[in-house]
N, C-alpha and C positions, 0 to 999 in steps of 0.2 A: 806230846802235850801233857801227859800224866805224870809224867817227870817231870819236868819242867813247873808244873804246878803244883806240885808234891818238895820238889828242890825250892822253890818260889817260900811256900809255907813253914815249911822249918829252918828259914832265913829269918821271915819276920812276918807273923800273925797279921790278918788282912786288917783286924779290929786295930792294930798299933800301925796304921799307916797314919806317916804325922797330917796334922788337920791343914798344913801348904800344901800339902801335894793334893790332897781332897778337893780343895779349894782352889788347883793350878786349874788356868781355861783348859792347856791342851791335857791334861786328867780329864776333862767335864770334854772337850770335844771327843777325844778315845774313848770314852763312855758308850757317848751319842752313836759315834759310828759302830763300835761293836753289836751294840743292840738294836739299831736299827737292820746290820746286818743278819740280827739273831730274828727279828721279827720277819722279815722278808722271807729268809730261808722257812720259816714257820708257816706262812700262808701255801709252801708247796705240801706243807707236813697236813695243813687243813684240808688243802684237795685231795688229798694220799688216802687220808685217814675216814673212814665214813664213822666211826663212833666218839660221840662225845667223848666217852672217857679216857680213851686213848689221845685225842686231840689236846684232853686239860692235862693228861698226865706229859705228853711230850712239850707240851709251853711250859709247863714247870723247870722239866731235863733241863729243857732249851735255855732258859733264863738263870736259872744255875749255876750248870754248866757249860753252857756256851759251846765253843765247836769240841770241846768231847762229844756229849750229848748230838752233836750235829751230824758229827762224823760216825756215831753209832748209828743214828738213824742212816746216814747214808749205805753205811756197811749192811745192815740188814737189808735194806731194800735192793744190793748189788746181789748178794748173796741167795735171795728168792728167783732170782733171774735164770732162768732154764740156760744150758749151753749154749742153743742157738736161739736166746734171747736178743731184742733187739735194742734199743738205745729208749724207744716206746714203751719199752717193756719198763722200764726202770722212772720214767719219767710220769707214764701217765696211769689212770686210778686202774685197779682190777676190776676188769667186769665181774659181776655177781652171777654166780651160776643158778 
């Protein structure tokens, strides 16, 4: 994804996408669905997450950059997971000790 949108940008700047394509429906429905996408994934990040600040700081990543940002969060939260972690483990919040 970082190549690819790294390859994407030194093609042609996101500000010079022409104002058709801006204005094409399926531009405006790929929109919709990616960030609906982004938001959904985000309500598991609200449950995950017990601090404000951490919650506004990963809806920012999130809307940003989209499943970078997503798939960081995922990665971290794989990479916490003990060996003989469970599937629970990864899914649901830390209890507080």
């Amino acid at each position: 994804m970082l190549a690819v949108t790294t390859w994407a940008s030194k093609q042609v700047p996101l500000w010079k996408i022409p104002y058709e394509t801006w204005t094409h429906p399926w531009w405006i429905a790929t929109l919709f669905d990616a960030y609906w996408g982004f938001l959904t994934f985000y309500c598991w990040v609200v449950y995950k997450e017990t601090s404000v600040l951490a919650r506004a700081l990963w809806l920012v990543a999130i809307l940003l950059l989209g499943n970078i940002a997503m798939a960081v969060y995922a990665l971290i939260q794989l990479f916490r997971v003990p060996a003989n972690g469970s599937i629970e483990t990864v899914l649901l919040r830390r209890k507080r000790a």
